[in-house]
C-alpha positions in Angstrom: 217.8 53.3 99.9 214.7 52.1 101.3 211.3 54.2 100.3 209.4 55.0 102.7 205.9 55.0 102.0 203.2 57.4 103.7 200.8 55.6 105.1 196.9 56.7 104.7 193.9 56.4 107.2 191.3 53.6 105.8 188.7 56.1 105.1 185.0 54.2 105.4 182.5 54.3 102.5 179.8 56.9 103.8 177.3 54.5 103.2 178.9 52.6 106.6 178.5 56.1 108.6 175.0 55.0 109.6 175.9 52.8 111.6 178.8 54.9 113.6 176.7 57.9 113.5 175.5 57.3 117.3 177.1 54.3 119.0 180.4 53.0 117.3 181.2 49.2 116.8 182.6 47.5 119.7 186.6 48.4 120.0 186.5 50.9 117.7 186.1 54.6 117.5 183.4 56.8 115.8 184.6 58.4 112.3 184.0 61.4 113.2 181.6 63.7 115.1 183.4 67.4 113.9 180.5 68.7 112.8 178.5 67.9 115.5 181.1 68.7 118.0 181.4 72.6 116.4 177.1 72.9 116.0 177.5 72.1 119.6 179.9 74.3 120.3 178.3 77.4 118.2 175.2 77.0 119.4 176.2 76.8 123.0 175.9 80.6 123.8 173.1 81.2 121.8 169.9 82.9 123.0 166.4 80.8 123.6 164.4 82.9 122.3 162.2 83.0 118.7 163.9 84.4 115.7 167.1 84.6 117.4 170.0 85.2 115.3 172.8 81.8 114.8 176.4 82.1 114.4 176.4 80.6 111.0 173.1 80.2 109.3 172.5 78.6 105.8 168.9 79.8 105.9 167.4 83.4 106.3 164.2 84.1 106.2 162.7 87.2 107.2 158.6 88.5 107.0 157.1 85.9 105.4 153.7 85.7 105.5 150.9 83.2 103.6 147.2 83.4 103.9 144.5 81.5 102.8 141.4 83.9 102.7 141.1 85.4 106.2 143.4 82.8 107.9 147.1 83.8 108.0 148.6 80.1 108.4 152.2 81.4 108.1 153.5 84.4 110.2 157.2 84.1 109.8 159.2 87.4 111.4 162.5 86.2 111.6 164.2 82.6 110.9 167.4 80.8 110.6 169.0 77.3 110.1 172.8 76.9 111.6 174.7 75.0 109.0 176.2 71.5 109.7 173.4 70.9 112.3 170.0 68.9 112.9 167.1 71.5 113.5 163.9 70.3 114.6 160.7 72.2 113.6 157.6 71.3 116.2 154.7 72.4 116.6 150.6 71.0 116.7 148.8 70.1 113.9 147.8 72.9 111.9 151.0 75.5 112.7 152.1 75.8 109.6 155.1 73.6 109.2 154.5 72.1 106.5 153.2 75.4 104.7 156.1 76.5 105.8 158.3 74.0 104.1 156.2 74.6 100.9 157.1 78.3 101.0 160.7 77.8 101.2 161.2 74.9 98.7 159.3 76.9 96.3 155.9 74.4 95.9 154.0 77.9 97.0 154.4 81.3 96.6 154.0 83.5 100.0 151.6 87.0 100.2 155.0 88.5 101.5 158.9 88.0 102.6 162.1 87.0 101.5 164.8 84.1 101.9 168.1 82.9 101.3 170.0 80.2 101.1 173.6 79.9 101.3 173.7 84.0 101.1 171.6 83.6 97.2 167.9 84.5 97.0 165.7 82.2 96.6 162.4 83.8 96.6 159.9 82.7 93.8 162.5 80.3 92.8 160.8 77.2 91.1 161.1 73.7 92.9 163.7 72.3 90.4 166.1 74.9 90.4 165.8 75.5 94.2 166.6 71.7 94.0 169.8 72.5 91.9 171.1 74.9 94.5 171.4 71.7 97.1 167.9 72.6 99.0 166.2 69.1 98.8 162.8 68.2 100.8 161.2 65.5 101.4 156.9 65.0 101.6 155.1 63.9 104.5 152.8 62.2 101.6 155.4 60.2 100.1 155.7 60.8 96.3 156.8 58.0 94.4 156.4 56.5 91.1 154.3 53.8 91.9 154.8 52.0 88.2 158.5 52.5 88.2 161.2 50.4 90.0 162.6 51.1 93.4 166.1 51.7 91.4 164.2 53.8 89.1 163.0 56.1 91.5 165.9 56.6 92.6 167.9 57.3 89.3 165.3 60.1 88.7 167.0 61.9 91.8 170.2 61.8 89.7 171.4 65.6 89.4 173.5 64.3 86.3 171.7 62.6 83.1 173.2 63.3 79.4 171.4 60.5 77.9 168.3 62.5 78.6 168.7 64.7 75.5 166.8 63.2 72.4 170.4 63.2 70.2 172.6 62.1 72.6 170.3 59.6 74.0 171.2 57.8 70.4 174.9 57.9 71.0 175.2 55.6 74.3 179.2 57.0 74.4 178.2 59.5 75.8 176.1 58.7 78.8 177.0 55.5 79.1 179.7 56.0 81.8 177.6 58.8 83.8 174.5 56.6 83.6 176.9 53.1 85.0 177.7 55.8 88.0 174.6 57.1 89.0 173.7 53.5 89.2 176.2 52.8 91.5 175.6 55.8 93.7 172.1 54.6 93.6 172.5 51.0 94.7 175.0 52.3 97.5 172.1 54.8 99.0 169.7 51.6 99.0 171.9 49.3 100.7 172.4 52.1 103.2 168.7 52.3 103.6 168.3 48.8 103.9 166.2 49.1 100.3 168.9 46.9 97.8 166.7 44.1 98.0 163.8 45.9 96.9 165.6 47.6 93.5 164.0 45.6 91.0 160.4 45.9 92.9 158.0 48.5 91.6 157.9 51.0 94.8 153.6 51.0 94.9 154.5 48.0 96.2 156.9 48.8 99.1 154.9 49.9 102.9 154.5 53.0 103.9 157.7 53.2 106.0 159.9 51.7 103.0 158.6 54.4 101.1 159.5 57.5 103.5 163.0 56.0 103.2 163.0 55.8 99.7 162.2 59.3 99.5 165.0 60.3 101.6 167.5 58.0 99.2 166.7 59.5 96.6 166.7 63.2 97.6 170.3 62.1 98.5 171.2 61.4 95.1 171.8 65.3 94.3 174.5 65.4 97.2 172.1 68.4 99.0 173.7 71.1 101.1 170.4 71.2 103.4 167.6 68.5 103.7 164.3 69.1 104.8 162.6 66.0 106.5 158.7 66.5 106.5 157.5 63.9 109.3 160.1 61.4 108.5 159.3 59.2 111.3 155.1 59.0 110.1 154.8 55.5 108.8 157.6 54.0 109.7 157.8 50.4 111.1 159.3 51.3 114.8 162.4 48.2 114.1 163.0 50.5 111.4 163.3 54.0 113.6 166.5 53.6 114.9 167.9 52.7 111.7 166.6 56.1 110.6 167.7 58.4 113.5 171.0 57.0 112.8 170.8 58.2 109.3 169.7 61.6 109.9 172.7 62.0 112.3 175.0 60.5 109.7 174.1 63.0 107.0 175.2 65.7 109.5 178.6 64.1 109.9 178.5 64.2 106.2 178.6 68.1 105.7 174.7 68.0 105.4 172.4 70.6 107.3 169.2 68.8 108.2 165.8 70.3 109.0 163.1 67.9 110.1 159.5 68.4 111.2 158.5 65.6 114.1 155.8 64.8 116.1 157.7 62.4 118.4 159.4 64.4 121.0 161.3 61.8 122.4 163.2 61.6 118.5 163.2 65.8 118.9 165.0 65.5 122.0 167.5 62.8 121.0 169.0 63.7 118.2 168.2 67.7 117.4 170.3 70.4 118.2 168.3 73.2 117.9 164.4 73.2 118.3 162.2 75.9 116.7 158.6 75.7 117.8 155.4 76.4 115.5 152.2 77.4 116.8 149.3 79.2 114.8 151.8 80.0 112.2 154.3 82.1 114.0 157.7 80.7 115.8 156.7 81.2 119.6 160.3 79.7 120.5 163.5 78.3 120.4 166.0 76.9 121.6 168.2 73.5 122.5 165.9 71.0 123.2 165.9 70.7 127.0 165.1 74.4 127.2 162.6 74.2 124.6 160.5 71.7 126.3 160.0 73.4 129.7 159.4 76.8 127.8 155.6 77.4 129.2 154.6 78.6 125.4 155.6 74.8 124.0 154.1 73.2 126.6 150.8 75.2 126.4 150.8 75.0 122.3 150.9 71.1 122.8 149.0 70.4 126.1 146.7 73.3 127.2 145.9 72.9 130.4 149.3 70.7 131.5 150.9 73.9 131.4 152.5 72.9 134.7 154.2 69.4 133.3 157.3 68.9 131.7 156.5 67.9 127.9 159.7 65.9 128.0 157.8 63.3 130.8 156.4 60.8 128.1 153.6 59.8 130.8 152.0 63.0 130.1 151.6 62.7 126.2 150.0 59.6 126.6 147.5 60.7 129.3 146.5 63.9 126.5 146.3 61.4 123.9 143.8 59.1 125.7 142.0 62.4 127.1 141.3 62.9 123.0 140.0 59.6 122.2 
């Protein structure tokens, strides 16, 4: 009698996701969107309004507070992250979100509050170990090892490395085989990132743009449960932008919860799900990001006196930016 064999899917390497993650190849279908379809979905009913409560967050925060002599610069009451989805953090220069970021990553300690992620505590957790939980951020000042190699960098993200103990580092058996992997796993991000040519360069001398997406690579090497993009965009060659939108919504069809602070609305608006909006240190709204641009409190924290114009018309950012120069 004939067996019959079952017959898998073809399942596509994640580092081809990119690609499919907003416009598929011609004739074929996009892997998959389920994440985004259900962030969609839970989000739908939920209130605009600041501090507002999501159906499934992976990141409370409540009363947290940092101030720097008489100037409170983060006023936090109440704030969550829905898991599985893109959330943008806005605001002007000088709200906070980048203090913000510090706070919760652990790189500063607040006056007061609290915060958890993935239901543990992580207040006055060091950096590292809030690392090890799967929280991984990236800097709107790049930090890489200028006098290492691009592939270097990036095996420094590795969350496993045995041959980093003095004794076993004599014994290559033992590391040898987890050492081979993390270099594969490596290599794979860089092609992904459009970086593999670049592995054996030292990254002081990669551009500005190269090195915001080096950072992101490498903060992919621990397989995070939530990312945190500070100003990802800052830098970046525009041939390059698209590239990196794509890869932001990728990670989300990976399992991966992604919180980004952005300047460029039009990047806000395209590929967020959820908007939270900084101004003087406290969230003044939030919302999905059509809502969130025509909320008067946005549009007055960014434009003043357009209080009347849709932040969404582009025309109207470039007439406040040649009103400043």
């Amino acid at each position: 009698m004939r067996e019959i064999k079952e017959v898998k899917p073809e399942v596509k390497p994640f580092q081809d996701l990119a690609k499919w993650a907003t416009k598929a190849p011609e004739g074929e279908k996009l892997i998959s969107t389920a994440y985004g379809d259900k962030v969609t979905k839970d989000l739908k009913f939920v209130d605009n309004k600041p501090g507002v409560h999501k159906p499934d967050p992976i990141l409370v925060a409540d009363h947290v507070t940092r101030k720097f002599g008489g100037m409170t610069a983060v006023d936090v009451e109440h704030f969550e992250i829905e898991r599985h989805g893109i959330t943008a953090l806005i605001g002007p220069n000088g709200a906070g979100k980048t203090t913000f970021f510090n706070l919760m990553t652990g790189f500063d300690t607040p006056n007061t509050g609290e915060w958890r992620f993935d239901g543990r505590d992580m207040a006055h957790m060091q950096p590292e170990k809030v690392a090890r939980m799967g929280m991984v951020r990236t800097f709107q000042l790049t930090k890489v090892m200028s006098r290492l190699t691009v592939l270097d960098n990036m095996l420094l993200g590795a969350p496993v490395q045995p041959g980093e103990g003095m004794f076993r580092s004599l014994i290559p058996g033992l590391w040898k085989k987890q050492e081979q992997e993390n270099v594969e796993k490596a290599e794979a991000l860089l092609e992904r990132f459009l970086l593999i040519k670049k592995k054996d360069d030292f990254a002081g001398s990669l551009s500005g743009g190269q090195r915001k997406l080096l950072e992101m690579a490498r903060a992919l090497m621990r397989d995070p449960k939530l990312v945190m993009l500070d100003e990802p965009m800052a830098g970046v060659n525009p041939a390059l932008k698209q590239s990196l939108l794509d890869h932001i919504m990728s990670l989300r069809e990976e399992g991966t919860t992604v919180l980004f602070v952005e300047h460029d609305i039009n990047m806000v608006r395209h590929i967020a799900d959820w908007v939270t909006v900084m101004a003087e240190g406290k969230i003044v709204a939030e919302g999905q990001p059509k809502s969130v641009m025509n909320d008067p409190a946005v549009i007055d924290a960014y434009l003043g006196a357009h209080a009347n114009i849709d932040l969404g018309d582009d025309s109207v950012l470039d007439l406040k930016e040649s009103e400043e120069h």
